[in-house]
N, C-alpha and C positions, 0 to 999 in steps of 0.2 A: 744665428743658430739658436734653435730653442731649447729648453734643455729640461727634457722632459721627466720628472720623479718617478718611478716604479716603485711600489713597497714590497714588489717579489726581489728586487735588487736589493732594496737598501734592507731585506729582513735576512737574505742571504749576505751580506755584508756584514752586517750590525746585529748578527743574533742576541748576546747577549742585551744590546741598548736597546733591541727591538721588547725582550722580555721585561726590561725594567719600564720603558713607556706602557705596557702594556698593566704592568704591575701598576705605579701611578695611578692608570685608569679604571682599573678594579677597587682601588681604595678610595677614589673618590667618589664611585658609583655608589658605596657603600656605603659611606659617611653622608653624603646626601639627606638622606631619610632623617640623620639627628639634625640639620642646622635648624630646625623649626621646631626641636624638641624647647620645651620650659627650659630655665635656666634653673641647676639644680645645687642643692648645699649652698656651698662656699660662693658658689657663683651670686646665689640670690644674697646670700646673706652680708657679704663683703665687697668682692670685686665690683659688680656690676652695678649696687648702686654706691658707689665712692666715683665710677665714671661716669653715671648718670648726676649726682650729685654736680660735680666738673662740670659737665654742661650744662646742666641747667643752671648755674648759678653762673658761668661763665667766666668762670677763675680755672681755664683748662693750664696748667703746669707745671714743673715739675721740683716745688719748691714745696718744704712739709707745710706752710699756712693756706697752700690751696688747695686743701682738703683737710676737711674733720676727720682730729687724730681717733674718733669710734671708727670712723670706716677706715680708715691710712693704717690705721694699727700700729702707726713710727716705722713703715716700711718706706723704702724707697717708690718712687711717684711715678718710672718709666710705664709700667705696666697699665695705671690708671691712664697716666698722658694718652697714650696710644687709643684706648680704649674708648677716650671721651673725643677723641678726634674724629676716629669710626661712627659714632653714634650723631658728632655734631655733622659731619658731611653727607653721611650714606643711612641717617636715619637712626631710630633708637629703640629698634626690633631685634627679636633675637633672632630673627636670621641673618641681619646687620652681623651682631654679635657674635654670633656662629658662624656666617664664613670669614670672617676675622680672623676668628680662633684655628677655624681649619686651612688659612692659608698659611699661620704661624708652621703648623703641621706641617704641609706639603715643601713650605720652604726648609724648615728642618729634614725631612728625607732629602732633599734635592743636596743641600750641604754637606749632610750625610755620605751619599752615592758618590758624591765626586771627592769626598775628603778619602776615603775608603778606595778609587778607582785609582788616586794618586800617590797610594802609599801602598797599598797591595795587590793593584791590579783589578781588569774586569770582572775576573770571576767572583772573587771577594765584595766586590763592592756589589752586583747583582744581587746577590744572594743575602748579604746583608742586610743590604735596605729592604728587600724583601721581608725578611724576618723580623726588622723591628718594626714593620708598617703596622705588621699583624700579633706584636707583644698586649696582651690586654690590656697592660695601663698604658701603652701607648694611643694604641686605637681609641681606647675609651677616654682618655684625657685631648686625642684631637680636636674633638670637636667640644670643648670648654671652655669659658673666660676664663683660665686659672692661669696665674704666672708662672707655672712649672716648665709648659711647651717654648717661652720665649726663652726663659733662660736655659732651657737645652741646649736651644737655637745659638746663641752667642757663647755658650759654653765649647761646641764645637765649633768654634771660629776659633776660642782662646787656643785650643788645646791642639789646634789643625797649625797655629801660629808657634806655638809651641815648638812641636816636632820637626816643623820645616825651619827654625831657627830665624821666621818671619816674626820679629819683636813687636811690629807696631801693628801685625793683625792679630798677634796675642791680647794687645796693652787695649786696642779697640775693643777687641772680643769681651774680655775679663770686666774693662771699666760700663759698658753696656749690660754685663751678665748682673755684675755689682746693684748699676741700677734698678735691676728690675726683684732683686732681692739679694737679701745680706747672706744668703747661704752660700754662694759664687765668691766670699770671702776666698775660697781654698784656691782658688784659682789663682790671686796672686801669691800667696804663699808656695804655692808648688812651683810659680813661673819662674820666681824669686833664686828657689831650694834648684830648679834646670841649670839657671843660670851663674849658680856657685860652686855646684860640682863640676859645670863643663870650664870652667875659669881654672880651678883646681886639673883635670883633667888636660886641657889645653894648656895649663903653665902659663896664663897669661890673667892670673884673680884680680892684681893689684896695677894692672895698663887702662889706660886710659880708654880704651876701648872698651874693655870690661866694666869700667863704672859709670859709663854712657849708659850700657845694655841693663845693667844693674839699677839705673833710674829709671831706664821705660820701665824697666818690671815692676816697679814699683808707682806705676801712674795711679792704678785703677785703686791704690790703695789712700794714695792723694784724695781721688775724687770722694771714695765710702769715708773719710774723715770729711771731707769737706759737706757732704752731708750730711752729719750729724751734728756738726759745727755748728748749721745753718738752724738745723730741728733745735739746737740749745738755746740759740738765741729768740728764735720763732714761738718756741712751747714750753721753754724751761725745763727740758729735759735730752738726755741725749738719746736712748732708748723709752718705746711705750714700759710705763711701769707697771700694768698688766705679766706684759711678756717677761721684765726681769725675774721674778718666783718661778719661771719654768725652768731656768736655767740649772744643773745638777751636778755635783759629783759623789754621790754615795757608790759605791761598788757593787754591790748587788743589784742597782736599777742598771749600772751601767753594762755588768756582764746580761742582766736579761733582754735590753732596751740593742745591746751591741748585736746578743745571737740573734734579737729578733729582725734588724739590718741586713746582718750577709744573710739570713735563710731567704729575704725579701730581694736579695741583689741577684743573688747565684742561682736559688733554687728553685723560688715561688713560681705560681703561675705558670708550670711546665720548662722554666729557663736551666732546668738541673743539667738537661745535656751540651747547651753552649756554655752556663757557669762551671760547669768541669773542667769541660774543654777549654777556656779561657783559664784557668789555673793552672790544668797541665803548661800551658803557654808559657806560664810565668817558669814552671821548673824546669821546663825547656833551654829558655834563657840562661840558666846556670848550668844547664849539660853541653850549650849550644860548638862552645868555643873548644872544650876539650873532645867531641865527637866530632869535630868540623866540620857542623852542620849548618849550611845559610837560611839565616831564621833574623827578623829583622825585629832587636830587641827593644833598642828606644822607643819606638812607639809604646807598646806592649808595659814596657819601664813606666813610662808617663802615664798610661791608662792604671797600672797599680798604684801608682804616689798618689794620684789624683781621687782612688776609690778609697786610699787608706787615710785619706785625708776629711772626705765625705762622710764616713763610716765614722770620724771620732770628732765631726761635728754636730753630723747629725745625732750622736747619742747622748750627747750631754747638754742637747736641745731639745725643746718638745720636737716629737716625732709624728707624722703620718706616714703612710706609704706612699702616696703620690711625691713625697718631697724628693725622693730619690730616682724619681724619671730621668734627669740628667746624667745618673752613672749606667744608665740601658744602652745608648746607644756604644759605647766603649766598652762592656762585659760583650754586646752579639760583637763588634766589631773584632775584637779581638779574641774571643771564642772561634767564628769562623774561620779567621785569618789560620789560628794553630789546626784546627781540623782539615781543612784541604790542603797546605802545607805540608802533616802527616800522612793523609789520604793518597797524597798523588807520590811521597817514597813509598808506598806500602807498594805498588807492583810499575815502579820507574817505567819498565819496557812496554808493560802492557796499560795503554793509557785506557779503553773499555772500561778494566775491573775500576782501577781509581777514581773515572767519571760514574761510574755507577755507583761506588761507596760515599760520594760526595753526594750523589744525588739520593740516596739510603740518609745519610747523615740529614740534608733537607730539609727531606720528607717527615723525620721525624722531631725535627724542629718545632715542622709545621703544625704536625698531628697533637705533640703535647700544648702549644700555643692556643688551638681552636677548642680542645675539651678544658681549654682552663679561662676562655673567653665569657664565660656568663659564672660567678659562682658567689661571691658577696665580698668585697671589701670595698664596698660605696664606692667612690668617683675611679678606683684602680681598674675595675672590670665593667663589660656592660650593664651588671646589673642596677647598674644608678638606675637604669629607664624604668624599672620595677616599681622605685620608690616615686619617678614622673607619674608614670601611670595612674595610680593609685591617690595620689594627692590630688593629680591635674579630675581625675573623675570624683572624687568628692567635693572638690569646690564649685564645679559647674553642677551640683546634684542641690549643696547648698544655693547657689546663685536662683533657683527655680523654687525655694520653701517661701513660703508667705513673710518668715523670721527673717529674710535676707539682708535686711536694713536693720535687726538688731546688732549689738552691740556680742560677739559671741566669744567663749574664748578656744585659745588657739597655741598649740605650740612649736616648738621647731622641727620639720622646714615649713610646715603648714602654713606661718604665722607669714613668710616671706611672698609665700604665693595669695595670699591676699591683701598686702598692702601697696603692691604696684601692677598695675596691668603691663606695665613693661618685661616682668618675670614672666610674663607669656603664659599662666595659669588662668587668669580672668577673662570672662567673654568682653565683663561691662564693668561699675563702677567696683573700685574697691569697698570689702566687707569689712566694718569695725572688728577690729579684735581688743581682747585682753592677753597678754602674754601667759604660758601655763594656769595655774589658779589664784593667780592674784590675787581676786577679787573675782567670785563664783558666778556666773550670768545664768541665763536659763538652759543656752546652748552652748554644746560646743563641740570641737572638729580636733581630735587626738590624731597623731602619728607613733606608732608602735614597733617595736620589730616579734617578730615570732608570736606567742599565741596570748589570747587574750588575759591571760595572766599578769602581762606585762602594759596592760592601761594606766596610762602615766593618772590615777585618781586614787588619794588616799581613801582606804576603807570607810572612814569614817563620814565620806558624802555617798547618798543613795543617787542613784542615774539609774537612767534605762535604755537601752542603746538603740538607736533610731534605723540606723543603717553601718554598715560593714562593706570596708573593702580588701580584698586580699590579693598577694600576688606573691609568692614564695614566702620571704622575711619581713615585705613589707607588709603593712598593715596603717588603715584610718580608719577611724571610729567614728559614727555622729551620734551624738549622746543628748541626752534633756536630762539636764539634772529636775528628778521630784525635788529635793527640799535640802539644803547645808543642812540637813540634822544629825547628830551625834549618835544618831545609831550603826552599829558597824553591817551591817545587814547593805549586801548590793544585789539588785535587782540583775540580774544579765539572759 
């Protein structure tokens, strides 16, 4: 017998799986167009050649002496590992690069969907995955060699390991997240902090079972000492001694560094109506038991321990906004999960009005997501492509001047997209640079933001500006300096 697939079957069968495949296929169609963009920031300036370093020198591993601590930073090595693996077998392009990056994404939604479909059901998990696919700093960080998307990716293993009381796909999860960076610290801390209240709770803290459970949780913590162990012996050091001076606790950086945290968790980028709605969640949880309302709090419990654990590390570390990509997928999951929960008691009989305030709720998920998709915090929103744009056309503007072989200077990200034709900026050979104004050359190639007020050149050198590019915030400049002379007089 043959057994024949119809997709009018399997869509009337499968609506909701038929909308999430469908979803998938709209976000890859999407992302597409960036695997072949330059590689931007952080990508050029760190990640990508620490894994091009790797293979080219062919010490690909995941021990701190096989990699130089300027590019490693005294970070953990999975990320690079990986990286330099990609490049030695599938080539050392950035579309190598890029879809690497974008499959780290797609497998993180795919883990997503099904962590989400097994703890609260189809609707929830559709509609979720849907919403974080299209979060700005999600979207925008898919397609990046940054270490943020991996360790999301194994953060929701820990945390999926977690809540199903699966110890050894937490301890996997966690000791992986660990590796790919030391922020995933929280992860065993909270596995830890699971595992002693339900000991306490359960009346079983001091059995021998318990302090089985109580070792796995504490593997991933084994392996982040055992690498720094190894960085002490290898480099004389246990942390980069750069990074230790960022480390803080004044209270006033910390109240402003903290509000600036949750406004970026809950509210930024249009997330104000899931970050709501995921804190109603939480005081749900406290009204849930005396309204005898079934509302499924441990998850919910974990994705709080877990944000509040995030929120007071991340603040008395140096901070970016991309570092907190990891607590997105847990603020929509559990935002969703209290709004259709709510939505569908608001009229029980009449299930219509419910699917339609679900689908109102959505919608405006949706709407506040895509007007907050382009607007400026570098690698969070699309707008990194602004500052591609505008750099990748002035180096290929320089590549054609007669000077192209001089010696010019150059500053950051400038500097990165002409030192390796691998950053995907260069037609042909790399262009000499000077880093900022060193040492003054004839030419040189500025990157700016906002208006020409802010050319990175003290008053005191006369220039004349050769050509201008612009694109909202960003801005490059190509300049001829007339003469180092001490007159404050600039030509523009």
């Amino acid at each position: 017998m043959v057994c024949e697939f119809s997709p009018i079957k399997f869509i009337r069968k499968y609506p909701l799986e038929t909308i999430t495949i469908l979803g998938f296929i709209i976000f890859i169609l999407y992302k597409i167009s960036d695997i072949g963009a330059p590689y931007f920031w952080d990508e050029a300036g760190v990640y990508v050649p620490g894994a091009l370093n790797m293979k080219d020198s062919g010490h690909i591993g995941l021990l701190p002496r096989d990699l130089d601590p300027d590019l490693s930073r005294g970070h953990p090595l999975l990320f690079y590992f990986c990286n330099a693996l990609v490049f030695k077998y599938f080539g050392d392009t950035v579309i190598a690069g890029h879809i690497f990056a974008l499959i780290l994404a797609i497998s993180t939604l795919i883990v997503f969907y099904f962590f989400a479909r097994k703890e609260f059901g189809p609707i929830v998990a559709t509609i979720s995955t849907g919403l974080l696919s299209i979060q700005p700093i999600f979207f925008s960080l898919s397609a990046m060699l940054l270490p943020e998307m991996m360790l999301t990716l194994f953060t929701l293993l820990s945390l999926w390991g977690m809540i199903r009381d699966k110890w050894i796909l937490y301890a996997s999860g966690a000791s992986l997240a660990i590796l790919t960076k030391e922020s995933a610290i929280v992860l065993p801390v909270l596995g830890v902090t699971v595992l002693f209240i339900s000991g306490i709770k359960d009346r079983d803290l001091f059995t021998l079972k318990r302090l089985k459970l109580l070792m796995i949780g504490l593997i991933p913590v084994l392996i982040f000492g055992l690498f720094f162990i190894i960085q002490k012996i290898q480099r004389g050091w246990f942390f980069f001694p750069e990074h230790i001076g960022y480390v803080h606790y004044d209270l006033p950086n910390l109240r402003k560094i903290g509000g600036r945290i949750l406004y970026e968790m809950f509210l930024d980028q249009g997330r104000w109506l899931i970050g709501l709605t995921f804190l109603a969640g939480l005081a749900l949880c406290i009204l849930a038991k005396p309204l005898k309302i079934e509302f499924k709090c441990r998850p919910l419990l974990v994705f709080a321990g877990f944000l509040m654990l995030v929120l007071i590390f991340a603040d008395i570390n140096y901070y970016l906004t991309r570092y907190i990509l990891y607590t997105i997928p847990v603020i929509v999951l559990g935002g969703v999960y209290t709004a259709v929960n709510i939505l569908r008691r608001i009229s029980p009989q009449k299930k219509a009005i419910s699917s339609i305030l679900i689908i109102l709720f959505t919608s405006g998920s949706i709407i506040n997501a895509q007007q907050n998709m382009v607007k400026f915090p570098y690698t969070c929103d699309m707008s990194y492509k602004w500052v591609l744009d505008v750099t990748e056309s002035s180096i290929h503007w320089v590549e054609q001047q007669p000077w192209k072989n001089d010696t010019i200077n150059a500053n950051f990200p400038i500097s990165n997209g002409l030192s390796d034709k691998r950053n995907g900026f260069l037609l042909g050979d790399p262009i000499p640079y000077i880093p900022n104004l060193e040492k003054v050359r004839n030419y040189a190639l500025f990157f700016y933001e906002w208006g020409p007020d802010n050319i990175p050149v003290p008053k005191e050198i006369k220039y004349r500006i050769l050509k201008t590019w612009s694109k909202s915030y960003a801005n490059v400049v190509a300049i001829q300096f007339i003469k180092p002379a001490k007159s404050r007089v600039i030509e523009r």
